[in-house]
C-alpha positions as CSV (number, residue, x, y, z in Angstrom):
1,X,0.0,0.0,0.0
2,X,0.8,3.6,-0.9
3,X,2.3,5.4,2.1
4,X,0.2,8.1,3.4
5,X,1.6,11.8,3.0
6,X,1.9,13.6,6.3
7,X,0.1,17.1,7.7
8,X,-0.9,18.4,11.0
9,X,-4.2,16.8,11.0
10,X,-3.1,13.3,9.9
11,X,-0.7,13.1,12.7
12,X,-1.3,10.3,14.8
13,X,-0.3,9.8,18.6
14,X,1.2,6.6,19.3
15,X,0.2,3.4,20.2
16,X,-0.9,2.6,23.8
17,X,-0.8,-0.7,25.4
18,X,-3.2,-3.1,25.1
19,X,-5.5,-2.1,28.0
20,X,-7.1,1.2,26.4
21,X,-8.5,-1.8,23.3
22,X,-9.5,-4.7,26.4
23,X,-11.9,-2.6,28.2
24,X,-11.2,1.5,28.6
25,X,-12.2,2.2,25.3
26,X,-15.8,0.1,25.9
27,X,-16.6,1.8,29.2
28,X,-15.7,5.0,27.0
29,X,-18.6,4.3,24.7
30,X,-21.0,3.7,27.5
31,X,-19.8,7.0,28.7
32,X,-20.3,8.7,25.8
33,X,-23.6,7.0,25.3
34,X,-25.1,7.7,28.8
35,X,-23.5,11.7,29.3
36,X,-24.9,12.3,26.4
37,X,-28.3,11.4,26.7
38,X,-29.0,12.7,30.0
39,X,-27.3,16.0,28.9
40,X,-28.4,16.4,25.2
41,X,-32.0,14.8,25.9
42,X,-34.1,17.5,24.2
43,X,-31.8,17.4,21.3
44,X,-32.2,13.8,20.7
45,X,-35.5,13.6,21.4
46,X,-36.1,16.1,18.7
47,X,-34.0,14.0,16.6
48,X,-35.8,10.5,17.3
49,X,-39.5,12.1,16.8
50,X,-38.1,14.5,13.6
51,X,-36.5,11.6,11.5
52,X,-38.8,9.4,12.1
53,X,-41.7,11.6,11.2
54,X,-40.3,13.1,7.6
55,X,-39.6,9.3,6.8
56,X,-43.0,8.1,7.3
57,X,-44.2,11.0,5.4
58,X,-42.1,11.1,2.9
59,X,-41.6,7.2,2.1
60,X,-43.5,5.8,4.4
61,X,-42.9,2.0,5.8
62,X,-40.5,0.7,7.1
63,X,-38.4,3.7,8.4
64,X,-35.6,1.4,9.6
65,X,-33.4,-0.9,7.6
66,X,-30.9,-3.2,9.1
67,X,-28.7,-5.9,7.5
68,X,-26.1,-8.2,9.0
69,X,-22.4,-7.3,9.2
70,X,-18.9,-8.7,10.4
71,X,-17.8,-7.3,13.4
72,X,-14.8,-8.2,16.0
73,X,-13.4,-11.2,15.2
74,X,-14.9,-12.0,12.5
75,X,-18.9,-12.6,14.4
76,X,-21.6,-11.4,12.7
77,X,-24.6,-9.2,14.1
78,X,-27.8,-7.1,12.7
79,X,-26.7,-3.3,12.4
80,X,-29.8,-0.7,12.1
81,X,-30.3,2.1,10.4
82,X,-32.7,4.9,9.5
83,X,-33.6,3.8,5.8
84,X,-32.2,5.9,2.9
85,X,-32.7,3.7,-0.1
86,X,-35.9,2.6,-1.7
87,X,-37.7,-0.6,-0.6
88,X,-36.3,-4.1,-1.5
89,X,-33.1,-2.0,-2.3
90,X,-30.6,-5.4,-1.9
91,X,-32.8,-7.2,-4.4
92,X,-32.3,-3.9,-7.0
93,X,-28.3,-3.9,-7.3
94,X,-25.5,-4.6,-4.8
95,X,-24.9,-4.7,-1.5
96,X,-23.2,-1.9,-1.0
97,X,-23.8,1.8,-2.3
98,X,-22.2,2.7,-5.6
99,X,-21.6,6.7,-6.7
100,X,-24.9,8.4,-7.6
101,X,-27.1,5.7,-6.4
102,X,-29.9,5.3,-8.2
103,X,-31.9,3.3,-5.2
104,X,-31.0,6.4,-2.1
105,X,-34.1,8.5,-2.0
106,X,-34.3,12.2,-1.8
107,X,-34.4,12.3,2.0
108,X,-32.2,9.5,1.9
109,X,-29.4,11.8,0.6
110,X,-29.6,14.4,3.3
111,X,-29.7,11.9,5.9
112,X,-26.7,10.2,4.5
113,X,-25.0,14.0,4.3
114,X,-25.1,14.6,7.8
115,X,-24.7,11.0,9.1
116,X,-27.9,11.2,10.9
117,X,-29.0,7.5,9.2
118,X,-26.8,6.1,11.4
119,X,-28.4,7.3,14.7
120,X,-29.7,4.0,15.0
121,X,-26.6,2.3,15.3
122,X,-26.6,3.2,19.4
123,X,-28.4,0.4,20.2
124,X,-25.7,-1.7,18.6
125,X,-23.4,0.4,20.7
126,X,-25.2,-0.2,23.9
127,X,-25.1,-4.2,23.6
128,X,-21.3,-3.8,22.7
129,X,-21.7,-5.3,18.8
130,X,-20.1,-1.8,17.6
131,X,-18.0,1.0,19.2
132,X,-18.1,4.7,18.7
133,X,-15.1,4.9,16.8
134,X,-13.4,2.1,14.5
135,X,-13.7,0.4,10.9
136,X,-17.2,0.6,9.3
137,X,-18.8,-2.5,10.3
138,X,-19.0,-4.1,6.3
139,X,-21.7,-6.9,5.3
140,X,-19.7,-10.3,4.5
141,X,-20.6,-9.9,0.8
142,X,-18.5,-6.9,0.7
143,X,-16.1,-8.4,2.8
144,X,-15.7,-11.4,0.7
145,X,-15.5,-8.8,-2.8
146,X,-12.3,-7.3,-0.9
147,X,-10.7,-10.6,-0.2
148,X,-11.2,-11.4,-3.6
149,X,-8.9,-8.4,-5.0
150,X,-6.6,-9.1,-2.6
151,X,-7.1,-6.6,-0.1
152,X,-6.7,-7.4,3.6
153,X,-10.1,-6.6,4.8
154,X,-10.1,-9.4,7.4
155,X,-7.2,-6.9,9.5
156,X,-10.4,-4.7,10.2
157,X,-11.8,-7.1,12.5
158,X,-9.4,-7.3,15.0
159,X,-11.5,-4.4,16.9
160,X,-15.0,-3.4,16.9
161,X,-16.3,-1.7,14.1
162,X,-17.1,1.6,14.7
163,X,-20.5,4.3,14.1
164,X,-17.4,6.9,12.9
165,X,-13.6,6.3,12.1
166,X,-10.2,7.6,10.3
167,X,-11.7,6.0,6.8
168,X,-14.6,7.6,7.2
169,X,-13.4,10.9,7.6
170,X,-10.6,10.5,5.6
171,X,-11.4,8.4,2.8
172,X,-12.2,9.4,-0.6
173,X,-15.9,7.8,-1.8
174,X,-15.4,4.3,-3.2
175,X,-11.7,4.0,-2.6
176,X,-11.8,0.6,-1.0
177,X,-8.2,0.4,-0.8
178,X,-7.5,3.8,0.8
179,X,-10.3,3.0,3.1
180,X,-8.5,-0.3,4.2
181,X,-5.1,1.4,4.2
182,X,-6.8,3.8,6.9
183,X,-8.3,0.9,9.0
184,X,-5.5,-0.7,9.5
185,X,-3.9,2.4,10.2
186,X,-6.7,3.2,13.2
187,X,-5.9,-0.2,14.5
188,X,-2.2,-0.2,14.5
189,X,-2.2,3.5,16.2
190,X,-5.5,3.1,18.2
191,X,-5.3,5.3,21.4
192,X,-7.5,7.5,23.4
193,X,-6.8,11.0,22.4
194,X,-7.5,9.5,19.0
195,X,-10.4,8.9,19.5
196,X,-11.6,12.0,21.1
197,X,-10.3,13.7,18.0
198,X,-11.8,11.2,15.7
199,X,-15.6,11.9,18.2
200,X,-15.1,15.5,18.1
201,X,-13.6,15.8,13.8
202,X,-17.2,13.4,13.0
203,X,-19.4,16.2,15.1
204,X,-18.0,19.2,12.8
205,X,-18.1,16.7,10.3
206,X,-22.3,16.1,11.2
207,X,-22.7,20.1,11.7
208,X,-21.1,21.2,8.5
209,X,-23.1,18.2,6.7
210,X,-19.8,16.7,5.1
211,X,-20.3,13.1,5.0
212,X,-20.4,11.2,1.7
213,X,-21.2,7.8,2.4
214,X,-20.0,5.7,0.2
């Protein structure tokens, strides 16, 4: 793989030692998860009610979608999601999202801009299936595509995947390999001020309606 060019924001502390990975960065999440409910409760109830409400208007049932992934070590689980794409949308083209999407509706696309279709996802945070910050949890279809070109997706599951990560926010759309390249990256260099910066780069990232899922 291509070496990465460095810059200010792409430097990355160092590795810490295996305890922040075994259990600090899980009570972490719950932190997060918990703080942030009781202190941002009006926000996210506005949130819950508001989605939910212009999806049920605008495409009506079902408003959530949820597929199984690959997550750490390789075990599978059902992620959830607010639903962006038409109905049936596996059984109309591939498992993942290709550029201009055809399938992603119109509310679909602004949901996808500022992340909020993955609000969901906490619940799969709560039960410990993801983390707040790590590799996009993948489904094994994809997974298995990867393998086939070569690329050594099966690294990514040596953690949690994550609601936000370093591919996410610094990965060009559809750039599988660059994507990888930054997993591994996360993992190797995984540390707690990383992922603060990672948390608090994905909230400017949500505000400023940056995201490009691809």
């Amino acid at each position: 793989m291509k070496r990465m060019n460095a810059s200010p924001e792409r430097m990355l502390p160092k590795p810490e030692s295996g305890w922040y990975n075994k259990g600090t960065k899980r009570a972490l999440d719950l932190f997060i998860l918990a703080s942030a409910h009781v202190l941002l409760f009006p926000m996210w109830l506005v949130l819950w009610i508001g989605v939910t409400a212009v999806l049920l208007l605008s495409q009506g049932r079902p408003i959530f979608y949820s597929q199984h992934r690959v997550g750490r070590n390789g075990r599978t689980f059902r992620a959830w999601k607010f639903r962006t794409m038409v109905k049936d949308a596996d059984r109309k083209g591939p498992v993942w999202t290709t550029v201009d999407d055809p399938r992603i509706t119109r509310i679909g696309h602004a949901l996808r801009r500022t992340a909020l279709d993955e609000l969901p996802q906490i619940f799969n945070i709560a039960v410990g299936d993801m983390s707040f910050v790590g590799p996009r949890a993948l489904a094994a279809a994809e997974i298995e595509n990867l393998r086939i070109q070569g690329l050594p997706v099966d690294q990514r599951t040596r953690v949690r995947p994550g609601l936000t990560g370093l591919a996410q926010l610094r990965s060009a759309r559809g750039d599988a390999a660059n994507k990888i390249e930054h997993d591994i990256r996360y993992i190797e260099s995984m540390s707690l001020i990383l992922d603060v910066k990672i948390v608090f780069l994905s909230i400017w990232h949500t505000i400023s309606r940056k995201w490009d899922h691809g």
